[in-house]
C-alpha positions in Angstrom: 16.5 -22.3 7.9 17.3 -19.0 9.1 20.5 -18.5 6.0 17.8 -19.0 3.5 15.4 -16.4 4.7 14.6 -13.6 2.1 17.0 -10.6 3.6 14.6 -8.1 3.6 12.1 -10.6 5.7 15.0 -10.6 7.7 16.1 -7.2 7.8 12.3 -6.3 8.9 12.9 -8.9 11.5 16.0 -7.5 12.9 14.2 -4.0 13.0 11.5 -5.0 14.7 14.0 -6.7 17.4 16.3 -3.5 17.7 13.5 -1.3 17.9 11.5 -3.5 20.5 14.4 -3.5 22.6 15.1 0.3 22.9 11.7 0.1 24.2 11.5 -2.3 26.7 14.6 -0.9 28.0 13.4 3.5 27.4 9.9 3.7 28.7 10.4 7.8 27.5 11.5 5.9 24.5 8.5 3.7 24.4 5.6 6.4 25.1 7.3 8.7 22.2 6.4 6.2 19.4 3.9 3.8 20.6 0.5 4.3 19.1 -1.8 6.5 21.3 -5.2 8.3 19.6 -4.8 11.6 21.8 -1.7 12.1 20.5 -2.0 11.0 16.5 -5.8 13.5 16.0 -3.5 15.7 18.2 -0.8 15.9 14.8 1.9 12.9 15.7 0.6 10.8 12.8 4.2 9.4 12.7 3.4 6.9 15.4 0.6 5.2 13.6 4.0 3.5 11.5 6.7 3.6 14.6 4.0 1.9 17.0 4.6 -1.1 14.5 8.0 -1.8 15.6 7.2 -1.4 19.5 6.4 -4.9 21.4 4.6 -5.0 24.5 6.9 -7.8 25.6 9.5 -10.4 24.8 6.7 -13.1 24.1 4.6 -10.6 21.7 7.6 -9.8 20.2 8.6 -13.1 19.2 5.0 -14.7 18.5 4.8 -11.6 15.4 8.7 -12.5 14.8 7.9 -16.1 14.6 4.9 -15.9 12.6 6.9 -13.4 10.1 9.6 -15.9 9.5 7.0 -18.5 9.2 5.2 -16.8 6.3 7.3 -13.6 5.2 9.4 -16.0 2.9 6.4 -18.1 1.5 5.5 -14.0 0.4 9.1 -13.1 -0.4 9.5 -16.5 -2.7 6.1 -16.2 -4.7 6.0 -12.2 -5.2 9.5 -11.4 -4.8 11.1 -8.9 -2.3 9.9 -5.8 -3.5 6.1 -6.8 -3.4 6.5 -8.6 0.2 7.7 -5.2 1.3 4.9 -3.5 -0.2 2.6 -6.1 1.1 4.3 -5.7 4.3 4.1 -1.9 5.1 0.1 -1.5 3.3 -0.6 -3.6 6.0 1.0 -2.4 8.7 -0.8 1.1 7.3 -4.3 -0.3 7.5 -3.7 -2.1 10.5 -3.2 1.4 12.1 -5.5 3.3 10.3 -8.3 0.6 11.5 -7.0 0.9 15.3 -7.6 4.7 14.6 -11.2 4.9 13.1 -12.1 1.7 15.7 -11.1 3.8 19.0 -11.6 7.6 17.4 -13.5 8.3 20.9 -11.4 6.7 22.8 -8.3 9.0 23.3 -6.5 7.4 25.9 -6.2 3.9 23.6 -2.8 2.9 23.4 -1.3 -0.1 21.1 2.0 -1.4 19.8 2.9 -4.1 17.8 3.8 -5.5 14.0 0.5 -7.1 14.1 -1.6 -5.1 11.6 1.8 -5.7 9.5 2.3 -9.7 10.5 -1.5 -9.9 9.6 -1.5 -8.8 6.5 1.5 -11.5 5.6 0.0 -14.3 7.3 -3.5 -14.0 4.6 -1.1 -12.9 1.7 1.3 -16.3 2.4 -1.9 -18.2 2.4 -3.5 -17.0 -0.6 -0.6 -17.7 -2.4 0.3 -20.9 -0.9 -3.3 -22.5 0.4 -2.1 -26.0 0.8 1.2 -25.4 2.8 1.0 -27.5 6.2 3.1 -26.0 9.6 4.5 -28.0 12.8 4.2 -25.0 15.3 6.4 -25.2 18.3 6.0 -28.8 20.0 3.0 -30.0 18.3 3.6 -32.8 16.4 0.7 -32.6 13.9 0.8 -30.3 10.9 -1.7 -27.6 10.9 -3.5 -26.4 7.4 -2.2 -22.6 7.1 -5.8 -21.1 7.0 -6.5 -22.6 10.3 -3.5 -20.6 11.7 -5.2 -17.6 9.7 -8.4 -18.6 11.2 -6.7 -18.6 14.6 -4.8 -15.8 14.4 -8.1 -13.6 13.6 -9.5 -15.5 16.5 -6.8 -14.9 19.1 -7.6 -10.7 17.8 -11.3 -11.0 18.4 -10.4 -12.0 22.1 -7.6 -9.6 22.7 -10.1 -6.3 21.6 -12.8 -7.9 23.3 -10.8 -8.1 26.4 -7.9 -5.0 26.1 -5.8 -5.8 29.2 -2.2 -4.7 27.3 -1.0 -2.2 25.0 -1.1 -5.1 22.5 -2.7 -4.5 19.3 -5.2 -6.9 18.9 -7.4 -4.6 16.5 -4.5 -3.9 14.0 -4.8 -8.0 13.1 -8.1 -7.4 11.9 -6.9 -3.7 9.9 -4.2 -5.4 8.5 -5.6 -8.7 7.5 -7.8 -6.8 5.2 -4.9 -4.8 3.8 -3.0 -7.9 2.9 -5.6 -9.9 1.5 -7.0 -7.3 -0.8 -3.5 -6.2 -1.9 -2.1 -9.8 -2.9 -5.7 -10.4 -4.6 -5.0 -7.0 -6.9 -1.3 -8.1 -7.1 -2.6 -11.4 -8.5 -6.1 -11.3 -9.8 -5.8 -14.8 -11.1 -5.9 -15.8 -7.7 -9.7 -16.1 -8.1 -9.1 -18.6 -10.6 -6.8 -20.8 -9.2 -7.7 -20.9 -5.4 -11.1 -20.2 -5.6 -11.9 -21.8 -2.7 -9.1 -20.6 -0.6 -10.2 -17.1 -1.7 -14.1 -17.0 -0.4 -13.0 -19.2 2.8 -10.7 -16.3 3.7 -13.1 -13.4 3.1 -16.2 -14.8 5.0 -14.1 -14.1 8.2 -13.3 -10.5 6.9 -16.6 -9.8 5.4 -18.0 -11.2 8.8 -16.1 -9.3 11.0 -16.4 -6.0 8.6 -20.1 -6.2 9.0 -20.7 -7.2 12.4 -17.7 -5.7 13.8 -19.2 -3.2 16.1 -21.3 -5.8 17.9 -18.8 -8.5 18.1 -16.4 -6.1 19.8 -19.0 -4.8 22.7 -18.1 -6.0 25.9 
């Protein structure tokens, strides 16, 4: 369990956890590094990466937290440390830099959250492991990993289709991308030996990469 997590997956868990605090507890804290357009065209590009360890609230911060432990170690195991971190912060960096080119006109968009980041780990873990089977929470039933992926995407489609938090639901999509292309260049033989696995996880992309702009109007 949680001895045998990979300790950076862990460290990056215990960041995310320290930081997330400070904020629930320092709105000034909070509004300094969450992710806001205004302010990153204005010239505070830092928050597009601090915004990523800011959490809305206690069960946002531990749905990403969960689903990190979940599949950060599947990563961590098959690719090793160093590339799960890689995997980990590309991701979190296209999640934000989709966020940013999806609400460019929209200065007053605000977002936190390790989802572009959690994203990209969740499509890299199931790449690399397609047949791996979870028991989420109480359901007694194991669920195929690329119907969590599947759901996960979905659960994003909602949220930016119906913004109500500073939750960001767009960064899913951002970072999703990120961690898919990046494990597929990491290991190109992927196309070889989960074929499948490959194309059913890019029609979703591809789909919502296309179509993107009218899925999203309200």
């Amino acid at each position: 369990m949680i001895e045998n997590i990979d300790r950076v997956v862990l460290l990056i868990i215990a960041v995310n956890v320290i930081v997330s605090i400070r904020g629930f507890n320092n709105y000034a804290f909070f509004d300094k590094y969450k992710f806001s357009v205004g302010s990153i065209l204005a010239g505070e590009k830092i928050r597009t990466i601090t915004s990523a360890f800011l959490h809305a609230d206690w069960m946002h911060l531990l749905f990403n937290m969960y689903a990190l432990y979940l599949f950060g170690d599947i990563v961590a195991a098959f690719l090793g440390s160093e590339l799960f971190l890689l995997v980990y912060v590309i991701s979190l960096l296209s999640g934000s830099l989709y966020t940013l080119q999806s609400y460019k006109n929209t200065l007053y968009y605000n977002a936190v959250g390790a989802s572009g980041a959690v994203s990209g780990i969740v499509f890299s873990s199931i790449l690399l492991y397609p047949e791996m089977n979870l028991y989420l929470f109480f359901i007694p039933i194991p669920i195929p990993g690329y119907i969590f992926g599947f759901g996960y995407l979905l659960y994003s489609i909602y949220g930016m289709r119906n913004q109500t938090s500073n939750i960001g639901h767009a960064a899913h999509l951002g970072g999703a991308i990120g961690g898919f292309v990046l494990t597929i260049l990491i290991k190109p033989s992927l196309f070889i030996d989960n074929t499948l696995t490959v194309l059913l996880m890019a029609i979703p992309i591809l789909i919502l990469v296309i179509f993107g702009d009218k899925i999203f109007k309200n």
